[in-house]
C-alpha positions in Angstrom: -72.6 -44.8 -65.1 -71.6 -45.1 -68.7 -68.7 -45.7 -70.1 -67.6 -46.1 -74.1 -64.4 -46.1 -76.3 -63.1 -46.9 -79.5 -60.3 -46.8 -81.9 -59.2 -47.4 -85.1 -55.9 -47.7 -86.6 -55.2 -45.3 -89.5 -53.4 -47.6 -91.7 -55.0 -50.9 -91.2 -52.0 -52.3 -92.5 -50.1 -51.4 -89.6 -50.4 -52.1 -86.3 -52.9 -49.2 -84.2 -50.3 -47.3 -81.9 -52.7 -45.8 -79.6 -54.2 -47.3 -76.2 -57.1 -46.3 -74.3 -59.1 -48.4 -71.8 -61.2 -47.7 -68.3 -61.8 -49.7 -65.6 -64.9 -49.4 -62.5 -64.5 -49.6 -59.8 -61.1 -48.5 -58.7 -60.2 -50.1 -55.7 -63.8 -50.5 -54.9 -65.1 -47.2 -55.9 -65.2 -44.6 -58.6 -63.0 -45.5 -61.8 -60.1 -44.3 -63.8 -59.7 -44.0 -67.8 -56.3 -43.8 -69.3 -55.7 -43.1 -73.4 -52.1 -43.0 -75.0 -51.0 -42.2 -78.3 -48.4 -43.8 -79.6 -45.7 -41.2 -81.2 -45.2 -42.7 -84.4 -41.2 -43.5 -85.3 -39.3 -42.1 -88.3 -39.7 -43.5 -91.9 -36.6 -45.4 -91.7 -37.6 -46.9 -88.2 -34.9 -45.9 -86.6 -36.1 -45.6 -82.6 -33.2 -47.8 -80.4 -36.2 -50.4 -79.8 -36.6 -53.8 -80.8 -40.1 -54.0 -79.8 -41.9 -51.2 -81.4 -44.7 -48.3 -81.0 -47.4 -50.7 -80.1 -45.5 -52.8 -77.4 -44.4 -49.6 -75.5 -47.9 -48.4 -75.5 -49.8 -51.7 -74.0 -47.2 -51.8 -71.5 -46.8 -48.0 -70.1 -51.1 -47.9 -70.4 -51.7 -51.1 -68.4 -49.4 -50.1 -66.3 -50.8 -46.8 -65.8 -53.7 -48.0 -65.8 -53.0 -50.6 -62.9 -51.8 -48.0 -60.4 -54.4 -45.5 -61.4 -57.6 -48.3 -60.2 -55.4 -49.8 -57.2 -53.3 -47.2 -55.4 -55.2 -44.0 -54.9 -52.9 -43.0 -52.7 -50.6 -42.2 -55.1 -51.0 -38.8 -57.4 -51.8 -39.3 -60.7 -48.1 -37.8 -61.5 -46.7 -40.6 -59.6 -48.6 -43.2 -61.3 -47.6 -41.9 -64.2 -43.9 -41.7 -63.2 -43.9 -45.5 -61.5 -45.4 -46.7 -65.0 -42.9 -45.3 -67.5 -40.3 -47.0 -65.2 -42.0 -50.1 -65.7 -42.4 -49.8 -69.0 -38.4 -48.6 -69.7 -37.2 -51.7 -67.0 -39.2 -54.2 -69.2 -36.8 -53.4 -72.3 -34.0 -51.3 -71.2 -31.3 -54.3 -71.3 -32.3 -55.0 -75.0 -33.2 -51.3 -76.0 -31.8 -47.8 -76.1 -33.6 -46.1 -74.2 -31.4 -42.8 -74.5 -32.5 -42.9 -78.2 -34.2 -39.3 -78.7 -36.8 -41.4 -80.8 -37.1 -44.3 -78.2 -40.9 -45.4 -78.0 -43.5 -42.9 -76.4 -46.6 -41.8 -76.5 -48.7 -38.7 -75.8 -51.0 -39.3 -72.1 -54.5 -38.9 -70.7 -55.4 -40.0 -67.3 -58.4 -39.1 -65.0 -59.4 -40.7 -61.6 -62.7 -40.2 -60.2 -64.6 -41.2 -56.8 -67.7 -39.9 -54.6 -66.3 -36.6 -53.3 -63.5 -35.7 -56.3 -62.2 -36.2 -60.0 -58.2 -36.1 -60.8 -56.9 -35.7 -64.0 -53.6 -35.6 -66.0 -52.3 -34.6 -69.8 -49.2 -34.5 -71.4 -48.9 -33.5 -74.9 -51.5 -33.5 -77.6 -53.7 -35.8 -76.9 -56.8 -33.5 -74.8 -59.3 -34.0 -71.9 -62.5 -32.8 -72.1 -64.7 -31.8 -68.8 -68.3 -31.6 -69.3 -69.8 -29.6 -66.2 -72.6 -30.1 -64.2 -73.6 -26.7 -65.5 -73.5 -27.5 -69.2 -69.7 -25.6 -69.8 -67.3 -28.1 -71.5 -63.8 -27.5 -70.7 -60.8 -28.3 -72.8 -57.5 -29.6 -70.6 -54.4 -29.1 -72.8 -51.0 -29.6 -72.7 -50.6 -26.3 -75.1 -46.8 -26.8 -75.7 -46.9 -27.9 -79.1 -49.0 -25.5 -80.6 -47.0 -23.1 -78.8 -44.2 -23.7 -80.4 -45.4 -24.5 -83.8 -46.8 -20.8 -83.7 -43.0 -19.8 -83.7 -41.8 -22.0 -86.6 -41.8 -25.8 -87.8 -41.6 -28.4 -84.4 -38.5 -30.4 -85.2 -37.2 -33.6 -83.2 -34.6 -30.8 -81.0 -37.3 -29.9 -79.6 -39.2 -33.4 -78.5 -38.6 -33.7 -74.5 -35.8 -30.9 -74.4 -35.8 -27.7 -72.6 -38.1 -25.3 -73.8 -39.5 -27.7 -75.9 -42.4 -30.3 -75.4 -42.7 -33.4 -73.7 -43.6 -37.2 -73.8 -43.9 -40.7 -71.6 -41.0 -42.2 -73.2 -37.8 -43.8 -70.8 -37.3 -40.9 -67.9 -40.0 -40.9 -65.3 -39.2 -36.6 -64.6 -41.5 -36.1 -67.2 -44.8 -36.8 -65.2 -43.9 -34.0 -63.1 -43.9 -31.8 -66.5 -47.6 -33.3 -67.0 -50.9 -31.1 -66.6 -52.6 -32.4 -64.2 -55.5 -31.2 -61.7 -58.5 -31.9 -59.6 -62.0 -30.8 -59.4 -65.0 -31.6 -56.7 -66.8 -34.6 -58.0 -70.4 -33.0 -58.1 -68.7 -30.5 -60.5 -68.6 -33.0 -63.2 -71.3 -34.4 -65.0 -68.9 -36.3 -67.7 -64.9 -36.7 -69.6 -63.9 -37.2 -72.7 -60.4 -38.3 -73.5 -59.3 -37.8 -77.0 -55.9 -38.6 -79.6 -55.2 -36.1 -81.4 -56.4 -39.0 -84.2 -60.1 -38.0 -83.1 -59.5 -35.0 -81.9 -58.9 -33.5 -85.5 -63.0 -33.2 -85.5 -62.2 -29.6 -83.9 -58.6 -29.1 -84.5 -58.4 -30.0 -88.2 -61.6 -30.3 -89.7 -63.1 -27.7 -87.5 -66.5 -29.7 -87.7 -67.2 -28.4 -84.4 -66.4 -27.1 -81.3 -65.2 -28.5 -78.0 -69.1 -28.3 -77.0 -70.1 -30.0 -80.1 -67.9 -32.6 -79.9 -68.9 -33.3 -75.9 -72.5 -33.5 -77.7 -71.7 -35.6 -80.1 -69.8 -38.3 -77.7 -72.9 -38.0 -74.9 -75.5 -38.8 -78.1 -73.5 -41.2 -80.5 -70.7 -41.7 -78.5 -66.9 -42.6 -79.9 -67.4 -44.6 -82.4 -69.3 -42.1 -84.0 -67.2 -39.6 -83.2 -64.0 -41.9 -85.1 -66.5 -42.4 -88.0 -66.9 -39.1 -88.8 -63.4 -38.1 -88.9 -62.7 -41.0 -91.4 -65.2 -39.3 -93.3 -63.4 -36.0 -93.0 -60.0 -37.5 -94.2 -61.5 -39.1 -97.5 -63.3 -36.3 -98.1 -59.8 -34.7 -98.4 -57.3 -37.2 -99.6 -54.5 -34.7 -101.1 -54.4 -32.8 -97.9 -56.0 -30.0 -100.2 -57.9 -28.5 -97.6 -56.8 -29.0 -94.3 -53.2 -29.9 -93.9 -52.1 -32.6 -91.6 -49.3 -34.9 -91.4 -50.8 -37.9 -92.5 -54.0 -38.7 -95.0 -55.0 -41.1 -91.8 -53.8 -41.2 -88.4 -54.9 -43.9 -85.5 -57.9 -42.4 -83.4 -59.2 -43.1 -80.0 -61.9 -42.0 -77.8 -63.3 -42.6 -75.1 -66.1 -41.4 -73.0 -67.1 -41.9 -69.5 -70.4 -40.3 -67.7 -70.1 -40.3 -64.3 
């Protein structure tokens, strides 16, 4: 089995928002992976939280990650609903935690053993499959880019109704999650991806979701991060491919099973 990640913030000045980490064996067999991206806060800072981006997203990923390795009895939805409780009782006496910008992040979580292999997303951050039979499949939370195909995505939409979700305070959310399961022998690797790195395909269009699978399984993550820093100094101005920052913290990581 191998297993590599990386990340690397996009302002090194600042701290790196996203998460992402993997642990073997889980509970004495298989392993889990979990990567979350940290939802950047408005300009003025303004998010009801003493604490901060960073904070939130160590302590809903370890948790997450905790209870994805040791109790595999629990779905991946209820891990993910038991963490973001965690993470909201460790700072919801200092904190205000109905804040519409309170600290959240953007999840990927995938459990994996001898006979099958779970997974979860919520928002856009994306899962990739790499089949035993060579097809890479994309898992996406779509909801965004739904919406941005109607008009401009605006904070009235950010965990509302009709709108999209993230792992912020209320633990409902999980159950808003993608999530699924697939027969073990069916996969031959993941990928899990911030939107940071995924901009390889989505921005830059370097590549497809195949390509990209490639690319982790030959050069692996950091590789992958690399070349998307190449991308975005190639286009400072935002010229070429628009985006909402020059530079945005990427993560990766890749696991073949």
């Amino acid at each position: 089995m191998r297993i590599e990640l990386a990340t690397l913030p996009g302002d090194p000045a600042r701290p790196n928002e996203d998460f992402v980490s993997a642990v073997l064996p889980a509970s004495g067999q298989g392993g889990a992976l979990v990567l979350l991206d940290g939802v950047t806060p408005p300009p003025d800072g303004d998010d009801g939280c003493e604490h901060g981006v960073p904070w939130f997203t160590a302590r809903l990923g370890g948790a997450l990650l905790e209870l994805c390795a040791t109790r595999r009895e629990l779905t991946l939805r209820h891990c993910l609903s038991d963490a973001i409780v965690r993470a909201a009782d460790a700072h919801r006496t200092h904190c205000d935690l109905g804040h519409r910008r309170t600290p959240q992040a953007t999840v990927v979580a995938a459990r994996w053993d001898e006979e099958r292999v779970e997974y979860l997303v919520l928002s856009d951050s994306v899962l990739l499959v790499d089949g035993a039979d060579g097809a890479v499949t994309p898992v996406l939370d779509d909801r965004i880019a739904r919406l941005a195909a109607l008009g401009p995505v605006t904070d009235a939409h950010r965990n509302a109704e009709g709108g999209f979700h993230t792992a912020a305070a209320d633990p409902a959310v999980a159950g808003l999650a993608v999530t699924g399961a697939l027969p073990r022998a069916e996969v031959r690797a993941l990928a899990a991806l911030s939107d940071g790195a995924a901009r390889w395909v989505e921005v830059f269009a370097e590549g497809d979701w195949t390509a990209c699978a490639a690319l982790l399984a030959k050069s692996g993550p950091h590789a992958l991060v690399d070349r998307v820093r190449a991308a975005e100094l190639a286009d400072p101005d935002r010229r070429l491919f628009r985006r909402g920052k020059v530079h945005d913290d990427a993560a990766a990581v890749y696991a073949e099973l």
